[in-house]
C-alpha positions in Angstrom: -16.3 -43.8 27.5 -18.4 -44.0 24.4 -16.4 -43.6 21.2 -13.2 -46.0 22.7 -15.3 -48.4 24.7 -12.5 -48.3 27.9 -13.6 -48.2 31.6 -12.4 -45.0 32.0 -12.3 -41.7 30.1 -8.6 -41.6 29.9 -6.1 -41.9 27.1 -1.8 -43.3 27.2 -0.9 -41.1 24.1 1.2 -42.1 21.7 4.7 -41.4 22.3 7.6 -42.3 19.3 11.2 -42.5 19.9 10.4 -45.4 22.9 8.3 -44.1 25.7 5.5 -46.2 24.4 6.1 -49.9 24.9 3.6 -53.6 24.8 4.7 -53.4 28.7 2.9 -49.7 29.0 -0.1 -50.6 27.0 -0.8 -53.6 29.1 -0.6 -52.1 32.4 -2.7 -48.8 30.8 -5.5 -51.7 29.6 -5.4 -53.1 33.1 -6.1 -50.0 34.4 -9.0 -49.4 32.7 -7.1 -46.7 30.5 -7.4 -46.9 26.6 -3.5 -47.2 25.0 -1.8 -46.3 21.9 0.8 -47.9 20.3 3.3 -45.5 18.3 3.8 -46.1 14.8 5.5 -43.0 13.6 9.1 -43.5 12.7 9.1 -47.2 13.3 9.7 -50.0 10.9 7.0 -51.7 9.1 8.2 -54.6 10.2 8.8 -53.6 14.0 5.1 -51.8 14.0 3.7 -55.1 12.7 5.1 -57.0 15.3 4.4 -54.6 18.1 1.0 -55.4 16.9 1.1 -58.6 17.1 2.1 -58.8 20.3 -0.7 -56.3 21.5 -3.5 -58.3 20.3 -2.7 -60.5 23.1 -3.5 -57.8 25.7 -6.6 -59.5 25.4 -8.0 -55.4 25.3 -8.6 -52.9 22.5 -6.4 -50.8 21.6 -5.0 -47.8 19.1 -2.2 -47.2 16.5 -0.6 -43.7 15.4 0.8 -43.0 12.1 2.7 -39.9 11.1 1.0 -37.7 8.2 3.6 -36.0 6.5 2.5 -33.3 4.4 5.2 -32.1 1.3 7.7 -29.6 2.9 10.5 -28.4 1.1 13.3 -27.0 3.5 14.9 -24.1 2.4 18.6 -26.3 2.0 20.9 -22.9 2.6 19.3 -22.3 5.8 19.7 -26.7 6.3 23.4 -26.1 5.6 23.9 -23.4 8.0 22.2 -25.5 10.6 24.5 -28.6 10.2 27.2 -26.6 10.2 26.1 -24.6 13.7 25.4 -27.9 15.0 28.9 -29.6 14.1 30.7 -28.8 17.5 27.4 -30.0 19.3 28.2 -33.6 17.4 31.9 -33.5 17.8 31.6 -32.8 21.5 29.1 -36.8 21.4 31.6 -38.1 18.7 28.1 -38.2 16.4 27.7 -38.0 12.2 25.8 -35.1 10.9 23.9 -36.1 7.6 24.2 -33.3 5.8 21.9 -34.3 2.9 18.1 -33.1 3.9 15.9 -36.2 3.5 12.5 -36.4 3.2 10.3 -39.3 3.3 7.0 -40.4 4.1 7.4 -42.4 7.2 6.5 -45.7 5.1 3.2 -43.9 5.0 1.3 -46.4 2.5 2.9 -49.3 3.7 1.8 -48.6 7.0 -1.9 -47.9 6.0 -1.5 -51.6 4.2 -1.0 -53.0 7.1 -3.6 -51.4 9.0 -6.1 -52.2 6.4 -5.1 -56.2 6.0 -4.7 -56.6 9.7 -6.9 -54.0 11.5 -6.4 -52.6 14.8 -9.7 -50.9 17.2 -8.3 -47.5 16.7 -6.0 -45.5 14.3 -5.3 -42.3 14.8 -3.3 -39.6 12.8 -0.9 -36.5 13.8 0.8 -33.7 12.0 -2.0 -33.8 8.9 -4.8 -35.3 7.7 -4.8 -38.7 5.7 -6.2 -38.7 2.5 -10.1 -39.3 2.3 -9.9 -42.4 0.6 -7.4 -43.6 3.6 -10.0 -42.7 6.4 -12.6 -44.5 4.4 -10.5 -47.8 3.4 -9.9 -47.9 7.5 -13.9 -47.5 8.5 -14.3 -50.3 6.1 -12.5 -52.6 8.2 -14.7 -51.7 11.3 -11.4 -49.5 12.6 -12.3 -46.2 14.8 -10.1 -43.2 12.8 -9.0 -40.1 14.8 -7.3 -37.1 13.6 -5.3 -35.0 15.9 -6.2 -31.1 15.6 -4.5 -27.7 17.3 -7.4 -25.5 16.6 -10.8 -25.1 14.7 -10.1 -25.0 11.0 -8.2 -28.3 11.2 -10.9 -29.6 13.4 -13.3 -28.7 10.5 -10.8 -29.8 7.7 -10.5 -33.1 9.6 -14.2 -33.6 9.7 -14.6 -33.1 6.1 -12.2 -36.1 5.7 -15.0 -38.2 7.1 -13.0 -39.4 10.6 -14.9 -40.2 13.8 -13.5 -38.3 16.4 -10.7 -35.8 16.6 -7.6 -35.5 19.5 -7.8 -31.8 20.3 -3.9 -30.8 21.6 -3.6 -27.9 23.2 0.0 -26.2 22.9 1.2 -27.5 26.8 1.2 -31.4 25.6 4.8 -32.4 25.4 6.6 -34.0 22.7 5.3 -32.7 19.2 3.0 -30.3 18.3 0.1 -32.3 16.1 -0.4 -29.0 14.5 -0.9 -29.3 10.6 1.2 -26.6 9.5 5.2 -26.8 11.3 6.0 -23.2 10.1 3.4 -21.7 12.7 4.0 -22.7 16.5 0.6 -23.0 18.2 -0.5 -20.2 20.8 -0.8 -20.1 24.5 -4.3 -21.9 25.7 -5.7 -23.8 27.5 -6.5 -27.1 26.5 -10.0 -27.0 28.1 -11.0 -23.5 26.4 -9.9 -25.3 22.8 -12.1 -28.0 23.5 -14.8 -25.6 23.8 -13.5 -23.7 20.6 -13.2 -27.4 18.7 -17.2 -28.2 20.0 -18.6 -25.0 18.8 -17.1 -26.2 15.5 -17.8 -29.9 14.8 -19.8 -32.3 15.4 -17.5 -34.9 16.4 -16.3 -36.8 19.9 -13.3 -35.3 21.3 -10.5 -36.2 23.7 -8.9 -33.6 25.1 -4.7 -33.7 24.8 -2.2 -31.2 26.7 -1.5 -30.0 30.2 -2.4 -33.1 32.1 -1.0 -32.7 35.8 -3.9 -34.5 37.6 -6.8 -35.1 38.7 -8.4 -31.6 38.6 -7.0 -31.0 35.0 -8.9 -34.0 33.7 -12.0 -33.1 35.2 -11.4 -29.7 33.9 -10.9 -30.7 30.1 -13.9 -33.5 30.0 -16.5 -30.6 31.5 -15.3 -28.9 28.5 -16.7 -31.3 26.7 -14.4 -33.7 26.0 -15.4 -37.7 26.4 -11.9 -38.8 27.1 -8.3 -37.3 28.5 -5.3 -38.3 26.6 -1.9 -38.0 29.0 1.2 -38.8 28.2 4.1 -36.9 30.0 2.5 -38.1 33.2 3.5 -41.8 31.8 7.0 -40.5 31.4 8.9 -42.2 34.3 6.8 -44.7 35.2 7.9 -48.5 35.5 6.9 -49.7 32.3 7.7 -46.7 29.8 10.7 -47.1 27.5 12.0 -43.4 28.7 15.4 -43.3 28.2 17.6 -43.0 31.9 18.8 -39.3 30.5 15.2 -38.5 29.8 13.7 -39.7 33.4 16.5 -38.3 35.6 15.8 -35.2 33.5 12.1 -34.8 34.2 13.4 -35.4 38.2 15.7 -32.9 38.0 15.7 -29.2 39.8 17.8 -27.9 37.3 15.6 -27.8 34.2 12.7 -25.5 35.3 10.9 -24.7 32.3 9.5 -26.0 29.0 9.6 -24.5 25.9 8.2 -25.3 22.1 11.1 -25.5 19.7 12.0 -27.2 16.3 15.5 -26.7 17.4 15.9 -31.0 17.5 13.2 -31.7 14.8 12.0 -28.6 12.7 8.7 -28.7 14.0 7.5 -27.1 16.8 7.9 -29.7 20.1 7.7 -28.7 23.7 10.6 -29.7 25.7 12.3 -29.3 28.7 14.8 -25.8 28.4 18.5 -27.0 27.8 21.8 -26.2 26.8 21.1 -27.3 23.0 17.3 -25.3 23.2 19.4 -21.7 24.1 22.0 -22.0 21.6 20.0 -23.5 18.7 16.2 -22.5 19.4 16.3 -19.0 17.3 18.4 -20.2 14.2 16.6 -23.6 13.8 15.1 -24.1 10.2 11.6 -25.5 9.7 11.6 -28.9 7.9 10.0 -32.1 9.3 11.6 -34.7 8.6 14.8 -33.3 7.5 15.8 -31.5 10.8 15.0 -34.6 12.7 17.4 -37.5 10.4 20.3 -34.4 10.5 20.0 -34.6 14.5 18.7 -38.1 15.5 22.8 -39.4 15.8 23.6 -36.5 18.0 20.4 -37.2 20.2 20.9 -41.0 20.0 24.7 -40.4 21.2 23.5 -38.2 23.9 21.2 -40.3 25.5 23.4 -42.9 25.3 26.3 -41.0 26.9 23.9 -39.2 29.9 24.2 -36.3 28.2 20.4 -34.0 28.9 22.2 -30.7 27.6 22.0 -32.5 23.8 18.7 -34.4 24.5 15.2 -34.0 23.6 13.8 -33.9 27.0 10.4 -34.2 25.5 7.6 -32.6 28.5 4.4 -30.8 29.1 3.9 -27.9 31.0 2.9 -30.3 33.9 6.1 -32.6 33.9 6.7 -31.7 37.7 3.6 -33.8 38.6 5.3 -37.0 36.5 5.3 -39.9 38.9 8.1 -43.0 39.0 6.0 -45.8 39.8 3.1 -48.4 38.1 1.5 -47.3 35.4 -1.6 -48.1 37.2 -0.8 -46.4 40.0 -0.7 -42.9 37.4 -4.4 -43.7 35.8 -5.7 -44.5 39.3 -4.6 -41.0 40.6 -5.8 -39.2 37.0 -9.0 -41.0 37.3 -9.6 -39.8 40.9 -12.0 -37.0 40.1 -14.2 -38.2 37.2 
């Protein structure tokens, strides 16, 4: 792979909330893999550490930070949600904050600390840093990527002066990296928006979303794509931090589809379909990060309590093909048709 320098085209995404661990990113490295370590919604001080610790992989590797762009939730319609969700927490003995924060994620602190102690790779998702950010990164020899859903942020990204761009497609799990929460991404195919995203920019891409196998990888880098980023198929394997509600979930019968909601967060995230999508999915409020602080006590309580009917059950499209097992094991099997 050119623009990441890793044996193999392939990509462990970033995944917040504890899927990503040191333990993941080794075995990834060992497999010839390229991984990411998740900044978004840790502490400065647990993010520096993490880093720390990863610079003995002895391997490059690549940090995500959260953009948050402004958003003003509409607080009658934040109100009516915390009140709609009270019986949800009562039923997990969990606290509803019921005063909408909004914060930056530590943004400039983190960017600090990226800049005094740079990492290979830094990548961005749900906006663009500021111009003078990608530049201050460059200048300490890091690689800056920007994650994109569709053309005009691949071009508004490129205009910021990054060097490549992850192009999701709407079937990655977790979070959509789109740039704009209010507007859920459309049905396609991650390989035809690589195409779109080339006849664009002039950029290197990696290609995010819909990652079952083999075939799907060869499918996204002959759309011209240099590198695969996977991340559900990381899910249950031995050395993610899954949560035991979230792995028995993805091995579960019972949940048979996925669905993109900002029922748990307020911004559009692809999930396994549960009890807590069907009653909340329709009257959830846009609002990143003011959804996600009113319900992170009633998720935390649910995962604690084996509850998946409360649970972001974070998934793609392609979360029946998850393996338990060594990481290795996973990028061996992606990597079989390249």
């Amino acid at each position: 792979m050119t623009l990441l320098g890793s044996r193999l085209p392939l990509v462990a995404a970033p995944m917040a909330g504890g899927p990503s661990t040191l333990a993941l990113a080794g075995a990834v490295s060992a497999a010839g893999a390229f991984p990411f370590l998740a900044g978004g919604n840790l502490t400065l001080e647990a993010l520096a550490a993490d880093i720390d610790q990863a610079r003995g992989l002895g391997a490059d590797f690549g940090v995500n930070l959260f953009v948050l762009p402004p958003w003003e939730i509409d607080e009658d319609a934040f109100a009516a949600y915390a009140e709609e969700l009270a019986e949800d927490a009562a039923q997990l003995g969990a606290r509803l904050d019921r005063v909408p924060h909004r914060d930056d994620d530590r943004f400039t602190a983190k960017l600090t600390l990226l800049c005094e102690a740079p990492v290979p790779v830094t990548s961005f998702t749900f906006g663009l840093p500021p111009a003078t950010a990608v530049a201050a990164l460059r200048a300490v020899d890091t690689i800056v990527l920007a994650s994109v859903t569709d053309p005009e942020e691949a071009r508004a990204a490129a205009e910021r002066g990054v060097d490549g761009l992850v192009v999701q497609g709407p079937a990655a799990g977790g979070h959509s990296a789109t740039h704009h929460p209010s507007r859920t991404p459309g049905p396609i195919r991650t390989e035809e928006l690589v195409r779109q995203v080339r006849a664009a920019v002039d950029l290197p891409l990696l290609g995010a979303g819909g990652v079952d196998g083999p075939l799907a990888v060869r499918r996204i880098l002959a759309a011209g794509a240099e590198a695969v980023v996977s991340g559900t198929m990381l899910l249950r394997t031995d050395e993610a931090g899954t949560s035991p509600t979230h792995r028995a979930a993805l091995a579960d019968p019972a949940f048979t589809e996925t669905v993109l909601t900002r029922a748990f967060t307020g911004r559009p995230a692809r999930s396994l379909r549960n009890a807590f999508v069907d009653r909340h999915h329709d009257t959830a409020p846009t609002g990143y990060p003011q959804v996600h602080h009113l319900t992170r006590e009633l998720r935390r309580r649910a995962a604690a309590a084996g509850d998946p009917q409360r649970l972001h059950l974070w998934a793609g499209t392609g979360w029946r093909s998850a393996p338990a097992g060594p990481a290795g094991q996973v990028i061996a099997r992606l990597a079989e048709e390249i």
